[in-house]
Backbone as CSV, one residue per row, in Angstrom:
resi,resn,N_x,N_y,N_z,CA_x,CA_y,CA_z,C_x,C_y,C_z
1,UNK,20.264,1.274,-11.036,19.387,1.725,-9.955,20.023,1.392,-8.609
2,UNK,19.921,2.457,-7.591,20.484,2.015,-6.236,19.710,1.536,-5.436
3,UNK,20.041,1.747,-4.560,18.864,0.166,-3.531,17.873,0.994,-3.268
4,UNK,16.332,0.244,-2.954,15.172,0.285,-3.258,14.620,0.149,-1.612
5,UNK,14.157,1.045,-1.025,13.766,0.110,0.475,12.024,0.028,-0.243
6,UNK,11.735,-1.238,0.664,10.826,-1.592,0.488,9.649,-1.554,1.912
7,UNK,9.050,-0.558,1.914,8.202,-0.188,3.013,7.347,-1.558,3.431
8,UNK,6.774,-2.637,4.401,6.132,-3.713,4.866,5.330,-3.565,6.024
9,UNK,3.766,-2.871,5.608,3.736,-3.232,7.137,2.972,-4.061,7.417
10,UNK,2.434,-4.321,8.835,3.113,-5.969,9.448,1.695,-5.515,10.536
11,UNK,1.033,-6.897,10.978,0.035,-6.633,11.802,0.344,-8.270,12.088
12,UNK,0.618,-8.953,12.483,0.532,-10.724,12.754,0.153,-11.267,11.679
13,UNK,1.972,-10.962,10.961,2.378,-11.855,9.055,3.297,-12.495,9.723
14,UNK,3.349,-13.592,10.352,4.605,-14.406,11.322,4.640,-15.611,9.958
15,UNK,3.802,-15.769,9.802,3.507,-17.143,8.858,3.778,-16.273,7.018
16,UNK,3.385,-15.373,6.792,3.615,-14.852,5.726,5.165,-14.356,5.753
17,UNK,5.544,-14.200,6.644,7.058,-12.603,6.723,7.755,-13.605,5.901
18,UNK,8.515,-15.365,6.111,9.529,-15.893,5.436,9.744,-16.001,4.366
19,UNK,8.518,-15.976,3.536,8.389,-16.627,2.277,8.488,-14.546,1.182
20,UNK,7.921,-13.958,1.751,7.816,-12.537,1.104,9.139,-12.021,1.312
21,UNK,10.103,-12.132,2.586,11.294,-11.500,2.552,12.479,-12.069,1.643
22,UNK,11.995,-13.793,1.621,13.022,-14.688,0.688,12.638,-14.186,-0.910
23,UNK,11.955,-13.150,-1.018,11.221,-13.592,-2.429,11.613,-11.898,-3.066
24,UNK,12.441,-11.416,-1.909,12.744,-9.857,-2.409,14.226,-9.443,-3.352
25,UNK,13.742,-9.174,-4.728,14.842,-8.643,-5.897,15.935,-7.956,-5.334
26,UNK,17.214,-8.614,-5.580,18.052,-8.031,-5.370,18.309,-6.552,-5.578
27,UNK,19.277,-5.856,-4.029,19.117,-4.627,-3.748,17.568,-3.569,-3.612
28,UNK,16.764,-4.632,-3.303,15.484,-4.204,-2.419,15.733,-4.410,-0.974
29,UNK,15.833,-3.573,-0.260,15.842,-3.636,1.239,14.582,-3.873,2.270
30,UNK,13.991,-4.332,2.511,12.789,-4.806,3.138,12.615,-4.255,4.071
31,UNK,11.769,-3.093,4.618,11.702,-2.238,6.049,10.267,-2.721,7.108
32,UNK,9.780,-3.312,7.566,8.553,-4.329,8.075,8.370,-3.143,8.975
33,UNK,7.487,-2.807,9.078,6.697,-1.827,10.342,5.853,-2.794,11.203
34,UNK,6.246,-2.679,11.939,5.200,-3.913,13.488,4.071,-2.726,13.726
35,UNK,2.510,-3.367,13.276,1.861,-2.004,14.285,1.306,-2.791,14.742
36,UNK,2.349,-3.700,16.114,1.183,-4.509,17.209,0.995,-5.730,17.470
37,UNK,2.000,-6.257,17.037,2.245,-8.396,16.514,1.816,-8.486,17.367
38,UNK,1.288,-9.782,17.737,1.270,-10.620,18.775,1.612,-11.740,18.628
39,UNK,2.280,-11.798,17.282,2.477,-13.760,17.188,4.380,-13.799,17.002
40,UNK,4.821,-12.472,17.155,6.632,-12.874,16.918,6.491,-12.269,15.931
41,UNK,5.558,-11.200,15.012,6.648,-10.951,13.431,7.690,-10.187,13.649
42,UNK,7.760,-9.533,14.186,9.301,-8.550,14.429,10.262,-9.200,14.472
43,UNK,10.280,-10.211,15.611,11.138,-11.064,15.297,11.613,-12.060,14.224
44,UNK,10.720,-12.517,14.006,10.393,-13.507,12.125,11.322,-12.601,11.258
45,UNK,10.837,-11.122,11.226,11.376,-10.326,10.461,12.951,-10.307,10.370
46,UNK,12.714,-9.664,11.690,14.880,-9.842,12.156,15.534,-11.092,11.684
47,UNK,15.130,-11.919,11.775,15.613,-13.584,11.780,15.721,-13.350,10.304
48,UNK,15.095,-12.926,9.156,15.009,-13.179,7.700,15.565,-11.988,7.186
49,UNK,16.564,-11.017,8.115,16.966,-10.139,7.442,16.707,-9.015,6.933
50,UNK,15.488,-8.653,7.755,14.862,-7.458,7.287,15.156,-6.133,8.176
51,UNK,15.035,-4.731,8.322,14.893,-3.316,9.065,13.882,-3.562,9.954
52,UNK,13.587,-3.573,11.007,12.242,-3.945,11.499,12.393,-2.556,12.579
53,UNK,10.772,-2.190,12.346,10.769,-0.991,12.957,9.347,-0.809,13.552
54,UNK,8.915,-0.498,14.991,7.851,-0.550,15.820,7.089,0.811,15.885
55,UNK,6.024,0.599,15.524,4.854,1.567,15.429,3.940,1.069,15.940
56,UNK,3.947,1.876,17.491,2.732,1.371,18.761,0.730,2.393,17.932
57,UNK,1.749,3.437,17.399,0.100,3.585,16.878,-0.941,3.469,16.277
58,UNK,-1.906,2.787,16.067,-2.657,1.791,14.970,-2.996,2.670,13.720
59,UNK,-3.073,1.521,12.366,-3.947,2.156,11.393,-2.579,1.517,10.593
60,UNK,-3.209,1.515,9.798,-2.228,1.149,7.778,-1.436,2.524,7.537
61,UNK,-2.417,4.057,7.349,-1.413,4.621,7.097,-0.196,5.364,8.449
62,UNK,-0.463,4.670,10.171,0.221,5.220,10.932,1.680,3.936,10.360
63,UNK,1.334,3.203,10.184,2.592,2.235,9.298,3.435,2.329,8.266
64,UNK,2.604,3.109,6.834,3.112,3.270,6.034,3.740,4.472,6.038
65,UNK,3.534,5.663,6.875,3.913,6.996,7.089,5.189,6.699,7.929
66,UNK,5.605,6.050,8.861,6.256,5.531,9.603,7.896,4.924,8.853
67,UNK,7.062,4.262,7.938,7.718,3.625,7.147,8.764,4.570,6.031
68,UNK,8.051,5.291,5.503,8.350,6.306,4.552,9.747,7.131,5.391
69,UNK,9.280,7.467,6.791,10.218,8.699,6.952,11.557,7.522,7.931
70,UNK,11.797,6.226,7.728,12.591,5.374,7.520,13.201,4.926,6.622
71,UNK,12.683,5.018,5.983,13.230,4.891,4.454,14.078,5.497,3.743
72,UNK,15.273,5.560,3.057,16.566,6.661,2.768,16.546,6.470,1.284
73,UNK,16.021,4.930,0.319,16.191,5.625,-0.923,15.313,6.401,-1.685
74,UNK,15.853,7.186,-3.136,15.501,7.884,-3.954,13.689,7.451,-4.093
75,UNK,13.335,5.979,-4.379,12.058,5.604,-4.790,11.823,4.711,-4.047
76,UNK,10.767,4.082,-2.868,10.342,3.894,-2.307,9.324,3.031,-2.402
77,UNK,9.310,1.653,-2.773,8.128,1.101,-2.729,7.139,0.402,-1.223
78,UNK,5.948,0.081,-1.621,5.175,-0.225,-0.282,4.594,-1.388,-1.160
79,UNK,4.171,-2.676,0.008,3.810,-4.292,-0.340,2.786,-4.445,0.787
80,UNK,1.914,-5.192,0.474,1.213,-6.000,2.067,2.487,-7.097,2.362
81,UNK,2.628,-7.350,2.906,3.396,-8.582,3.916,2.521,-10.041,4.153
82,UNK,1.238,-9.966,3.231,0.831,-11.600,3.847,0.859,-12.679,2.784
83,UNK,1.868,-11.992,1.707,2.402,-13.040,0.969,1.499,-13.268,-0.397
84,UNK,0.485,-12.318,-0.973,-0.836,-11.962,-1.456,0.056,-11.739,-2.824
85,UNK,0.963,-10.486,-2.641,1.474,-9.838,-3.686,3.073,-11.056,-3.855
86,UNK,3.726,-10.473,-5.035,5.218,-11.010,-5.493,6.099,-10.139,-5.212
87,UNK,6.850,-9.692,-4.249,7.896,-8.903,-4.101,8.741,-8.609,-5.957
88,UNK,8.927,-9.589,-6.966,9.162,-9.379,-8.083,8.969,-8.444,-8.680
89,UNK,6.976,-7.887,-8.595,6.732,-7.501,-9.664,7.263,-6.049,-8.878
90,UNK,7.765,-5.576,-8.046,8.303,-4.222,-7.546,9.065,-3.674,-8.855
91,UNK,10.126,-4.111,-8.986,10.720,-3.781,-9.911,10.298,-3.256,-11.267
92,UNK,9.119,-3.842,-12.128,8.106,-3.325,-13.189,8.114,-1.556,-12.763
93,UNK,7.445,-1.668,-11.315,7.384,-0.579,-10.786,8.138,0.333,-10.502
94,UNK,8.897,0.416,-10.643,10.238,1.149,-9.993,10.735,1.770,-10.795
95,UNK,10.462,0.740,-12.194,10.923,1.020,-13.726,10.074,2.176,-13.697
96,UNK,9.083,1.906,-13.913,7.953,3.271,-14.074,8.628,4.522,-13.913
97,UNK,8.086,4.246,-12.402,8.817,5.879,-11.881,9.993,6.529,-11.980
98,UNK,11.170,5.467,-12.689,12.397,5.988,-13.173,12.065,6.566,-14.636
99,UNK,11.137,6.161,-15.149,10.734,6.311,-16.632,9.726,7.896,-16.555
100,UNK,9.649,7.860,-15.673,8.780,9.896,-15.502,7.753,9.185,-14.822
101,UNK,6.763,8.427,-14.217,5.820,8.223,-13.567,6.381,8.967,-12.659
102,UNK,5.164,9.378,-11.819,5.540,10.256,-10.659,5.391,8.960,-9.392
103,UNK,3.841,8.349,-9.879,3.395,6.985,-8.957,3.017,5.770,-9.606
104,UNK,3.658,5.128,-9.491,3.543,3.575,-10.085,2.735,2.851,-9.102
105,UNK,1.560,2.359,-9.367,1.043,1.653,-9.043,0.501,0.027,-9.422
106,UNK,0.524,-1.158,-8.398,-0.012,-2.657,-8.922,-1.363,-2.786,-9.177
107,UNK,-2.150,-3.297,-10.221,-3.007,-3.514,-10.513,-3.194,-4.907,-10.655
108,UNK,-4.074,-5.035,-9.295,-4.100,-6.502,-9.142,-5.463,-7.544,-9.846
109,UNK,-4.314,-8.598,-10.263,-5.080,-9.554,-11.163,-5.384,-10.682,-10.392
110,UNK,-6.219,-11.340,-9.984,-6.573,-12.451,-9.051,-5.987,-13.298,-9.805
111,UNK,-5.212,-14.395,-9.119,-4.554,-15.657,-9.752,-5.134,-17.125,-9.438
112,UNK,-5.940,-17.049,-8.224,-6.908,-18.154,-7.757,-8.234,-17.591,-7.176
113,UNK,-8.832,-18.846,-7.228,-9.742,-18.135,-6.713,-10.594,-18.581,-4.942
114,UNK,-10.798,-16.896,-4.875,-10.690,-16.354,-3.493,-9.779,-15.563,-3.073
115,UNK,-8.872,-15.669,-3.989,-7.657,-14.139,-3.730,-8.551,-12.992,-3.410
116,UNK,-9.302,-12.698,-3.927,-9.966,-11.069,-3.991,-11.357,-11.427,-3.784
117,UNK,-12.047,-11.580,-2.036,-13.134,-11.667,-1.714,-14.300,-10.436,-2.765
118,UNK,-15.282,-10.855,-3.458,-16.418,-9.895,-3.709,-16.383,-8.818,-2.967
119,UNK,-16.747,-8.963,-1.260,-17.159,-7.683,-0.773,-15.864,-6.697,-0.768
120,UNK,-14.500,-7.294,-0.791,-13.475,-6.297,-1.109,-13.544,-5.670,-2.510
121,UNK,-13.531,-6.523,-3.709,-12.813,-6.067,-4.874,-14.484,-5.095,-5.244
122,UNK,-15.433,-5.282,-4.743,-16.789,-4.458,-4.999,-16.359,-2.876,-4.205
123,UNK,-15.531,-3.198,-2.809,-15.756,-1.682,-2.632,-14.419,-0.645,-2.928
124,UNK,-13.393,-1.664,-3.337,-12.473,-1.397,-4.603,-12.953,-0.732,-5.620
125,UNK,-13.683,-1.801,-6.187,-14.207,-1.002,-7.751,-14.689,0.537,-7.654
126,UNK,-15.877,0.458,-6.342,-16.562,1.721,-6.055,-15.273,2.857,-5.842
127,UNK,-14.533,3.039,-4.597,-13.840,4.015,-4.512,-12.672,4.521,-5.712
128,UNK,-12.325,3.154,-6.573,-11.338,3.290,-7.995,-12.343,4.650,-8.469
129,UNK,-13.852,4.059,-8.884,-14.713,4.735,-9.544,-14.355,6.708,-9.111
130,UNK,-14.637,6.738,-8.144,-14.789,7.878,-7.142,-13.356,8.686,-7.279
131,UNK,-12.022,8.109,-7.350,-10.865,8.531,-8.132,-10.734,8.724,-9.663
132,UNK,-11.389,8.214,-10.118,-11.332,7.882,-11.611,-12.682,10.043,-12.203
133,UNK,-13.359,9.963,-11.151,-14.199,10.960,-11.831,-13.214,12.419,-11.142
134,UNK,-11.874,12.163,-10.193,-11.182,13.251,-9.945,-10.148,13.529,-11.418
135,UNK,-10.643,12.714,-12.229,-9.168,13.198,-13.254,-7.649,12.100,-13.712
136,UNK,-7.792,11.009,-12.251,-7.378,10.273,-12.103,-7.561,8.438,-12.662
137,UNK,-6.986,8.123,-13.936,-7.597,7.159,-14.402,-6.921,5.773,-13.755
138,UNK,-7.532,5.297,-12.780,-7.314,4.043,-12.102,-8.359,3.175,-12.040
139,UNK,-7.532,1.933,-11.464,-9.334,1.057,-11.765,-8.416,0.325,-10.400
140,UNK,-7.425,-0.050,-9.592,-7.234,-0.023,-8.408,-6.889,0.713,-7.399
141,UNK,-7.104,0.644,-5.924,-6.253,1.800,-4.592,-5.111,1.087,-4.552
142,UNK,-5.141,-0.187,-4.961,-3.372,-0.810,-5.333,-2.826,-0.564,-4.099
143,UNK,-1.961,-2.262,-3.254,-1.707,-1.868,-1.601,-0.333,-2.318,-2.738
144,UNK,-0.176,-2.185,-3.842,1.729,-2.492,-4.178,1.945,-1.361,-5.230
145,UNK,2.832,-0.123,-4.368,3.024,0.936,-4.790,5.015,1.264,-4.956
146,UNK,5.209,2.145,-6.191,6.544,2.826,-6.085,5.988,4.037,-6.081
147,UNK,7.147,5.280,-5.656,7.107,6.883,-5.525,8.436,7.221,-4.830
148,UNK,8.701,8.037,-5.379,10.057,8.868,-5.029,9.873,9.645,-3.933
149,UNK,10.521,8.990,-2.972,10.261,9.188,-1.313,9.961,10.718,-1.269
150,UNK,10.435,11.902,-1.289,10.485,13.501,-1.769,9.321,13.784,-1.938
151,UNK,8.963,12.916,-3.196,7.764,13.383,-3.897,5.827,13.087,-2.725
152,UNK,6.726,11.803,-2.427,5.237,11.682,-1.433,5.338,12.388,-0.271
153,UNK,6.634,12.316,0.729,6.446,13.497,1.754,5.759,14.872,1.018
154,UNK,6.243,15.165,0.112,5.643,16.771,-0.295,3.962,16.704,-0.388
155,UNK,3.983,15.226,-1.066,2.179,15.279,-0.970,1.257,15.570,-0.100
156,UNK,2.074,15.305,1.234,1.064,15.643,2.503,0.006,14.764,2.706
157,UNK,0.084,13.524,2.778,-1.285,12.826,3.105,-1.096,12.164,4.491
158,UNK,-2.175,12.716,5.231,-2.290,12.815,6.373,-3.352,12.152,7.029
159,UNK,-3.830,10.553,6.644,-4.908,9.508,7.043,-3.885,8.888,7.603
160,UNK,-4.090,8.000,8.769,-3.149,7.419,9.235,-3.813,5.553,9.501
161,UNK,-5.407,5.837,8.882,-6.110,4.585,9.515,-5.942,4.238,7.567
162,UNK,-6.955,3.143,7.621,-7.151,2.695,6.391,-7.697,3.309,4.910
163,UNK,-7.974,5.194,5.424,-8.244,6.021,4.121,-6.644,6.120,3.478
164,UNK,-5.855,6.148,4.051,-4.232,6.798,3.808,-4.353,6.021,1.988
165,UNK,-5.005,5.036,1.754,-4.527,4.954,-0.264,-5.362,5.835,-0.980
166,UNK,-6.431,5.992,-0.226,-7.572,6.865,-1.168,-7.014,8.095,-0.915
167,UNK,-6.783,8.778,-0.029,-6.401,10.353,0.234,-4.881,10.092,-0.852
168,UNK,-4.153,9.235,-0.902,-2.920,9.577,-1.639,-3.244,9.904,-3.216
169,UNK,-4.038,8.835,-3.676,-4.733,8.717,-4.971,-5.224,10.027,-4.851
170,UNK,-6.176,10.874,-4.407,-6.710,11.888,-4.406,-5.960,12.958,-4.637
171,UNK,-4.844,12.917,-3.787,-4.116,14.283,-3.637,-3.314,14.165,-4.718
172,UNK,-2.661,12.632,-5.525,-1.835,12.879,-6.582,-2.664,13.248,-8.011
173,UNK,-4.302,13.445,-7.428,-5.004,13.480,-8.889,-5.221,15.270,-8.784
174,UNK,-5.263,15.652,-7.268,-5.412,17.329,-7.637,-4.113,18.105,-8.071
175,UNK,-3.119,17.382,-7.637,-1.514,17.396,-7.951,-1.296,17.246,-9.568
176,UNK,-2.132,16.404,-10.509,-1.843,16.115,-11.493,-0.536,15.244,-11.845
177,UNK,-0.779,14.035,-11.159,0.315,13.602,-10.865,0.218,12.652,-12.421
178,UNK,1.612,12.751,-13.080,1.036,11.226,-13.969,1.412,10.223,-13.689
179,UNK,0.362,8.902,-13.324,0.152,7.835,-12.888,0.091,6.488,-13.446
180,UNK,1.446,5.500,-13.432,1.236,4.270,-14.283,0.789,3.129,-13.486
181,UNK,-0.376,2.200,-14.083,-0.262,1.148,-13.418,0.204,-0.129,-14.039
182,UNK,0.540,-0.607,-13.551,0.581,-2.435,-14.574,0.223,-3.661,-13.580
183,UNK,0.449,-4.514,-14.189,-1.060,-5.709,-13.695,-0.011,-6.528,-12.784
184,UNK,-0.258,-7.018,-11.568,0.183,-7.971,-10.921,-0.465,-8.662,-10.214
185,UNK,0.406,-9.531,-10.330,-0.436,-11.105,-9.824,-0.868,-10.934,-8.366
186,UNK,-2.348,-11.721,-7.858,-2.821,-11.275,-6.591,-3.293,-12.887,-6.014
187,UNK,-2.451,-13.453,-5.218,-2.785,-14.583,-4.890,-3.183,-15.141,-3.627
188,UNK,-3.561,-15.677,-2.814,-4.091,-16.407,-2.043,-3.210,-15.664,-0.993
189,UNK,-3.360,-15.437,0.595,-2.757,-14.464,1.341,-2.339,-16.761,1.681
190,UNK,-1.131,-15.980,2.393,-0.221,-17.340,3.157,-1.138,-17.863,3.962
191,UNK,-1.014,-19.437,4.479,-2.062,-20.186,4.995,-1.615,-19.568,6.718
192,UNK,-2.675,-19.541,7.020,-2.592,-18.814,8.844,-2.542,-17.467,8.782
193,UNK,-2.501,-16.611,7.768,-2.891,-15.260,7.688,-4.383,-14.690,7.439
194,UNK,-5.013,-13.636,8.100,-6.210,-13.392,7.367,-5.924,-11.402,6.768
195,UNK,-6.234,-11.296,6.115,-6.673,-9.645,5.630,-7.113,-9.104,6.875
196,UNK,-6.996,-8.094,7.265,-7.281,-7.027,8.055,-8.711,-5.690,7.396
197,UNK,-8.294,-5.899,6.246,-9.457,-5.305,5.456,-10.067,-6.555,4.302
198,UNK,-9.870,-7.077,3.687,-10.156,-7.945,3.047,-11.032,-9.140,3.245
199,UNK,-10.747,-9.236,4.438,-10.593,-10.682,5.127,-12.514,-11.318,5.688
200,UNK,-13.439,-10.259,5.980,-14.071,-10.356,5.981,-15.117,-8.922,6.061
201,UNK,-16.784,-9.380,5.314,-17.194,-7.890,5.050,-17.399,-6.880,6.024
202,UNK,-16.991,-6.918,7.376,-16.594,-6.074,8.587,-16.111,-5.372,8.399
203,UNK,-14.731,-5.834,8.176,-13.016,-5.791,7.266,-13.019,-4.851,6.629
204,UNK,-14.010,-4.996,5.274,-14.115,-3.912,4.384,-14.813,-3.299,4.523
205,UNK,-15.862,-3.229,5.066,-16.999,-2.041,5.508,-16.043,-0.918,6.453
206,UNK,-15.564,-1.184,7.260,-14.577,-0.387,8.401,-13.555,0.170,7.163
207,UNK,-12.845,-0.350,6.169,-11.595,0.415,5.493,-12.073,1.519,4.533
208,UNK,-14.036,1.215,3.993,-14.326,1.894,3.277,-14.835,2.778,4.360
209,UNK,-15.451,2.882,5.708,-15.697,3.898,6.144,-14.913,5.018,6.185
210,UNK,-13.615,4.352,6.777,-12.051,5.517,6.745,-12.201,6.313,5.321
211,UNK,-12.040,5.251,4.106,-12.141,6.052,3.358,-13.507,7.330,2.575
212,UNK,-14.492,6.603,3.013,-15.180,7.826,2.630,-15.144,8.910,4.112
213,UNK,-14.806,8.769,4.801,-14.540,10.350,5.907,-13.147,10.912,4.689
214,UNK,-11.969,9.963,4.424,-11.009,10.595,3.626,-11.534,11.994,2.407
215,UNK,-12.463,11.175,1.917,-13.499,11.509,0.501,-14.064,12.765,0.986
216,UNK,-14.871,12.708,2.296,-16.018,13.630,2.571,-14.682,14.598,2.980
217,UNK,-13.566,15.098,3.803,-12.880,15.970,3.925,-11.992,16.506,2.303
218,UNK,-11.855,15.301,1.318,-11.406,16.278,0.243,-11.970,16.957,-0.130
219,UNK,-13.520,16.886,-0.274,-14.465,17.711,-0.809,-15.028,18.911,0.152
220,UNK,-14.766,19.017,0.854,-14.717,20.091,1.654,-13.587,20.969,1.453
221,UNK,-12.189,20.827,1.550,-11.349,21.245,1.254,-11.494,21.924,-0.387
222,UNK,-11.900,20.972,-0.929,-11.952,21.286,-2.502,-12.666,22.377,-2.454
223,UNK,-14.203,22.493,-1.820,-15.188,23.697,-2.204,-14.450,24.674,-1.249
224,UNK,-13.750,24.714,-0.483,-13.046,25.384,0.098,-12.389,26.658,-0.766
225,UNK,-11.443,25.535,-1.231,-10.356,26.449,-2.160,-11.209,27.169,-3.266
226,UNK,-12.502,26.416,-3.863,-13.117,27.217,-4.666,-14.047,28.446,-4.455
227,UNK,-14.268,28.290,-3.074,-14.860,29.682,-2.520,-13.951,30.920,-2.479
């Protein structure tokens, strides 16, 4: 396999960036998207060897989109940056999608507890649910993803705030995409970091709003095409 960039994006992970970039499988390239530090991660980043690349416009997917069309290899994975996930288990993943997965996705297993606040992994479960009745059998939106860079530009997903996992999930389920997941470890975010969606039920009330506007425009589109 040739080198792997690894999409990161980055909101004030100054305290998380050292320990996640030291922890990346050889010939994974680490690409950190800044949308907005204020505590030095760009720099943190640079210092540990990473691509570091600035995206003044807010939202998860104005980061991860950002990220993508930076990115030069064949398969493409995406991580949170606050030290939550194992840069390791990428590789499981990667396998996948070399193996015919189109999208490999992490299915995260809490390893302590408080990794996965209730009011998150509840409105997790709900929107999994809401993918799961498109055709699509998932039981996470999984923030630790592989896909063959090609394949997701062609997808067209075009959320740029915090719907951008649900609209991808969506569009690879009207796509008929086939989809592997496998289980990875989900642990405690680094001490001095908080979740941005996770982090408190604000947090997640705001990521599930994005995503159901995501939801309410597929289904429009959908009865669309069926008219």
């Amino acid at each position: 396999m040739d080198q792997v960039d690894v999409v990161l994006p980055c909101l004030d992970e100054a305290a998380a960036l050292p320990g996640v970039l030291a922890a990346m499988p050889p010939g994974y390239r680490p690409i950190v998207v800044d949308n907005g530090s204020t505590d030095g991660s760009p720099e943190v980043a640079a210092a540990h060897g990473a691509t570091v690349v600035l995206e003044p416009r807010p939202g998860y997917g104005s980061a991860v989109h950002t990220g993508l069309l930076n990115a030069g290899s064949e398969i493409v994975c995406f991580l949170d940056a606050d030290g939550s996930l194992d840069p390791a288990d990428l590789v499981g993943l990667v396998s996948a999608v070399a193996g015919g997965a189109r999208l490999a996705l992490g299915r995260r297993v809490p390893v302590a507890r408080g990794a996965w606040p209730w009011h998150a992994r509840l409105g997790n479960r709900l929107l999994a649910s809401l993918v799961r009745r498109r055709g699509l059998p998932v039981t996470d939106l999984a923030p630790a993803r592989a896909v063959r860079r090609e394949d997701l530009l062609d997808l067209g997903v075009t959320d740029r705030a915090f719907g951008y996992p649900l609209e991808l999930l969506l569009r690879a389920a009207d796509a008929r995409w086939p989809v592997a997941e496998l289980d990875v470890a989900y642990r405690p975010r680094t001490a001095g970091t908080r979740s941005k969606v996770s982090g408190s039920p604000l947090g997640t009330a705001r990521a599930v709003r994005d995503m159901a506007t995501v939801l309410r425009a597929r289904d429009r589109a959908r009865e669309g095409v069926s008219s």
